[in-house]
N, C-alpha and C positions, 0 to 999 in steps of 0.2 A: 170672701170672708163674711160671712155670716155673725149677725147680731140679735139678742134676745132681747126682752123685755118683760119685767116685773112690774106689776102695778096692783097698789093696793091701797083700798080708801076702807077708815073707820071712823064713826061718828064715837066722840069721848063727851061724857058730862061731866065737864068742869069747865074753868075760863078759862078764855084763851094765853091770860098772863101764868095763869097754873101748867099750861103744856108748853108754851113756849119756855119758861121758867127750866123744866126739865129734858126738853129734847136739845136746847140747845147748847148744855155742857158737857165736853166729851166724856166727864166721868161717869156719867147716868150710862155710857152704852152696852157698859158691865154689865148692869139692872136688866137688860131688856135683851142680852145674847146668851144663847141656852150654855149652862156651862161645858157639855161636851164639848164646845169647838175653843175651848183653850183661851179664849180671849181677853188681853188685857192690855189697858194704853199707856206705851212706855216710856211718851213723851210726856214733858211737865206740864201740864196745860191748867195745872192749879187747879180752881175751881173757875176759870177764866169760861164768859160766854163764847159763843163761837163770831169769829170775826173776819173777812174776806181776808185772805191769805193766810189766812190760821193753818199752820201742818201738825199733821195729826201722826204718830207713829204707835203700830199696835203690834203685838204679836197676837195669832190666832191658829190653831190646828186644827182646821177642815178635813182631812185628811188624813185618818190612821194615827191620829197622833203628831203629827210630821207637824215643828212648829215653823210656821211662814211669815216672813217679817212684810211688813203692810204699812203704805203712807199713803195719806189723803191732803188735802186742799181743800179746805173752804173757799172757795172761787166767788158765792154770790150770795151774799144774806139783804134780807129784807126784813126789819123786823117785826117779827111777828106775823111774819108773812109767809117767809120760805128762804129755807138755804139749800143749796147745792153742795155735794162732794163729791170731787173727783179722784181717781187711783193717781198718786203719781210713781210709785213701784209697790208691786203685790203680784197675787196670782192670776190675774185680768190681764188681757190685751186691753182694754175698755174698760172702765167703770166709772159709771156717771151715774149719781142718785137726789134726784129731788124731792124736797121734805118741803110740804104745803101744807100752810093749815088757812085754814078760812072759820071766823066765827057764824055758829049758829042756831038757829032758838033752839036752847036747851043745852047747849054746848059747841064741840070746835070738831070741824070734819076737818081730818088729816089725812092726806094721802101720799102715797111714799111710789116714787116713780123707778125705775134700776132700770136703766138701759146698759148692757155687758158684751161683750166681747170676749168667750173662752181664750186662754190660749193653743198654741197648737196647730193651730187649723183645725183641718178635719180632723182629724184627733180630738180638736178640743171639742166640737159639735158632735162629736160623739157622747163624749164624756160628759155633754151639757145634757142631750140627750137620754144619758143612762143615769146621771146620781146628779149634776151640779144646779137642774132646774129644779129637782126636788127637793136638795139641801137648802135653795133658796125659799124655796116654800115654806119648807118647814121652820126656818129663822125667824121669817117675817110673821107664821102661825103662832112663833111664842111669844113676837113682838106683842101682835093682836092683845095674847093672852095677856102677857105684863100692863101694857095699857091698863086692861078691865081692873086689874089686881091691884095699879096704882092710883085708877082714876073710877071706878066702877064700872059697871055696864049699862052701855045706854040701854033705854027704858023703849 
């Protein structure tokens, strides 16, 4: 079985309490996931920060349309350091994603790690292969984008 890996680092000029402030409540992730993929979190999470053992439930249509119910785990926060979220049922065999940030002159380098596991088998490494590494690219490229939109572009 076969395992991918995402990794994406962006320098943001702002403070570090200005990004942690925003990445770390699940209602921002509306903000920052392009609306084609349907996304929306349908558990109460208030406007509550994220907290180890926080479950997170989303709906999202990656797929044609086809809405796919999604839960997560906050498993490990540090704050203002970095949290982790794991899949605990979605369209993953895998999903494990770490959100780091580290301050730095002029602002806060973030970097967002996604280590995955299609389903399927071969099938899924097919299918990661043909659209699911690209869909993820393209997420994490409007991420990028949202950031600049929210926080400016570094200089």
């Amino acid at each position: 079985m076969a395992f991918y890996q995402l990794t994406r680092t962006q320098n943001i000029p702002a403070t570090l309490d200005e990004v942690w402030e925003f990445i770390s409540r699940p209602t921002n992730l509306k903000k920052i996931t392009p609306s084609y993929m349907g996304f929306d979190v349908t558990s109460d999470t208030g406007n509550d920060v994220m907290y180890p053992g926080m479950i997170i439930t989303y709906i999202v249509r990656p797929v044609l349309g086809i809405p796919t119910k999604w839960m997560t785990e906050i498993t490990h926060v540090v704050d203002k350091q970095y949290f982790v979220d794991e899949q605990r049922m979605g369209p993953y065999t895998l999903w494990h994603h770490q959100h780091k940030l580290e301050e730095i002159p002029g602002g806060v380098k973030m970097d967002d790690i996604v280590t995955y596991i299609p389903p399927f088998g071969i099938i899924g490494a097919i299918a990661n292969h043909l659209f699911i590494k690209r869909q993820l690219k393209e997420i994490f490229d409007y991420r990028f984008k949202a950031a600049e939109d929210l926080f400016g572009k570094w200089k």
